[in-house]
N, C-alpha and C positions, 0 to 999 in steps of 0.2 A: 792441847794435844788430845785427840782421843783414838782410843785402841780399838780394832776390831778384828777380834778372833774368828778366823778364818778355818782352822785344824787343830785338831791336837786337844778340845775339847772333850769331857768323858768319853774322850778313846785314846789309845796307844797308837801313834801313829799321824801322818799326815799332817806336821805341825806348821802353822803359817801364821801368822799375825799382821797386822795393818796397823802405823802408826800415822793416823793424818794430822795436818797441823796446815792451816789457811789454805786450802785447795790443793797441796800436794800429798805425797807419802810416800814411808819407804816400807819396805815387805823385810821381815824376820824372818827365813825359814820358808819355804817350798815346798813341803814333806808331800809323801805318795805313801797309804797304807798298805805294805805289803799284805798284810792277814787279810784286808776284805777286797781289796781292789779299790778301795775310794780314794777321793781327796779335794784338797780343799776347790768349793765352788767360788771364781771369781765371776764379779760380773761385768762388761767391756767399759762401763764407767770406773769402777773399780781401778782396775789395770791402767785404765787411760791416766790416772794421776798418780800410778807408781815412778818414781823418779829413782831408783834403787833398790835393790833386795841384798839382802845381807846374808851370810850362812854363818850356822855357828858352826856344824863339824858337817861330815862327808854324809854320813849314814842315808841312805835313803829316805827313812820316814822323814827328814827334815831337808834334802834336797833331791829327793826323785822325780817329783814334779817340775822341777826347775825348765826341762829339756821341749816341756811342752810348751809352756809358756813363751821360750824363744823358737815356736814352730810359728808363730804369731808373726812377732816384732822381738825388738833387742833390749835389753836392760843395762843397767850397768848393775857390776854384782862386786860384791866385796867378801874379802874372807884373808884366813890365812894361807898362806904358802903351800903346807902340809894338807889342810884340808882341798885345797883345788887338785892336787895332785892325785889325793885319793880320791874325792869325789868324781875325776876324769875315767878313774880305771872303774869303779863303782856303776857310773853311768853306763857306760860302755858296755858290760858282763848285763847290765840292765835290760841295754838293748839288743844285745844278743840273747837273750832268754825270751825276748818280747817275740823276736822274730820265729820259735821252733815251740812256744806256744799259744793254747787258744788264747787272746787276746781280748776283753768283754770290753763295751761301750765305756765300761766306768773306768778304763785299763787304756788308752789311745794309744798310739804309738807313736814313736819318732825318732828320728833319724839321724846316724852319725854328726850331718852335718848341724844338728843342734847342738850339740856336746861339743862341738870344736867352735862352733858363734858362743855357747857361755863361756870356755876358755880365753877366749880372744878378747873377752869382755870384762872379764874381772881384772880386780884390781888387789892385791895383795899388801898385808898388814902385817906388822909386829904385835905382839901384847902390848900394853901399856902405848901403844902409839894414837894418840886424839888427833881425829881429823872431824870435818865437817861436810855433811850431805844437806843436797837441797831438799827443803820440803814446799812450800807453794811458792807464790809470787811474790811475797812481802820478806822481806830482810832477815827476821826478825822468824821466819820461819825454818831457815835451817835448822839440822840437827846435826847435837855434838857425839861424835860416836868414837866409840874408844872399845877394844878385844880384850878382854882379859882370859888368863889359863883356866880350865874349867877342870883338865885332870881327868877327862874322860877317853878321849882317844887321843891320838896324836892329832895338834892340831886345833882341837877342840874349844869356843871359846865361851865366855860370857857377854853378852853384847852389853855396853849402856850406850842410851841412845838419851842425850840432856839429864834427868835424873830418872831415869827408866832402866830397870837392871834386868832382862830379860836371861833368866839362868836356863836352859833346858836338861840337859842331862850333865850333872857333875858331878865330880868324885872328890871326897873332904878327904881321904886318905892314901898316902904316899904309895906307890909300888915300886916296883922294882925297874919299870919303863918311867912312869912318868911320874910328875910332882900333884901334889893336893893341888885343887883350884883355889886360888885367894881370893881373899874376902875383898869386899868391894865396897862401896856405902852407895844409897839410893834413897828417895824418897818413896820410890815404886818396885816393888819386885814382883817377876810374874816368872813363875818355875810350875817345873814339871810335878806331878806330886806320884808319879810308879815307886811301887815300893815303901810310902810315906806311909803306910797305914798302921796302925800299933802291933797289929799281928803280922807283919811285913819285914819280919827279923831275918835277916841273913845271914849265912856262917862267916865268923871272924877272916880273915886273911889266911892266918895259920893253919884253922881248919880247914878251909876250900883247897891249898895244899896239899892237906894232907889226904884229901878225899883223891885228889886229882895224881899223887902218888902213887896210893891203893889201886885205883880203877886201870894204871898202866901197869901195874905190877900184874896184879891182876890177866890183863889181856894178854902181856909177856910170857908167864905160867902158861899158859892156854895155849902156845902158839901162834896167835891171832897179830891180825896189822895195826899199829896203831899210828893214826893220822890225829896231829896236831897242825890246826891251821894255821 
């Protein structure tokens, strides 16, 4: 099997990966960089031996491109439940923003009916459910994929693909919406590293609370409107 990093390389954003195995492959992840307009460059060989693309969660950086690629041809797409749901309204508000601004080469566009051919085309998962995707022509090339909870959005998963643990954005602690992501075993992990840096400390739970307490009392004092999304 070998990997080819497509996005999400020393940048934030745009994440996509290639996992080939005897003449096929399947795609991790579709991202579009909102901050610069980029994203990942395929090339029509490339594409032409994707046999599947997987999502872990909605968010754009990691399925905004998705809509373009089925402006082409069709994929088959996998993910969970929660995530297609959100990823449909995500897309959508996408392409309604596409349409009322300027629009750059690196930024294409595309159209409703893209978003309703990736809906029609995915396939929906449990956590902890193993299935199997084609990768090339030989038997022996499928891949074993299985979703695990990642704890980051609703929805959100960790892929393993045979012994391949592709983490992107996960959350090790519990909140009040959703559960930790569980630990998984692999031979291979490939995770996201925002925030991993030593000086990358962020405030406890409690704290970020308590901040977020202040800052509506705060605007309530004042009169002011406060909007929580």
């Amino acid at each position: 099997m070998e990997l080819i990093f497509k996005g999400g390389c020393n940048e934030v954003g745009g994440s996509s990966l290639l996992l080939e195995s005897q003449g096929g492959s399947v795609m991790l992840d579709c991202g579009f960089n909102i901050g610069n307009g980029t994203h990942p460059e395929f090339t029509d060989a490339e594409l032409g031996t994707v046999n599947s693309i997987l999502i872990s969660h909605a968010h754009l950086d990691h399925s905004g491109y998705l809509p373009h690629l089925f402006m082409e041809r069709m994929y088959k797409c996998h993910m969970t439940k929660p995530t297609k749901d959100l990823m449909a309204l995500l897309l959508a508000d996408f392409q309604r923003l596409q349409k009322i601004r300027e629009v750059t080469e690196a930024a294409p566009r595309f159209t409703p009916n893209a978003i309703a051919a990736i809906i029609a085309n995915t396939t929906c998962h449990e956590f902890n459910e193993p299935w199997k995707v084609d990768g090339g022509n030989a038997p022996t090339s499928a891949f074993n994929i299985s979703l695990h909870n990642a704890g980051h959005i609703l929805g959100s998963a960790i892929i393993k693909a045979n012994d391949l643990l592709y983490a992107c954005d996960i959350n090790c602690r519990a909140t009040k919406l959703l559960n930790h992501c569980e630990p998984v075993s692999a031979k291979t992990l490939v995770m996201e590293s925002t925030y991993g840096g030593r000086e990358d400390v962020l405030p406890s739970y409690k704290e970020s609370t308590q901040q977020l307490v202040a800052k509506i009392n705060e605007a309530h004092a004042a009169g002011g409107c406060i909007m929580i999304p």
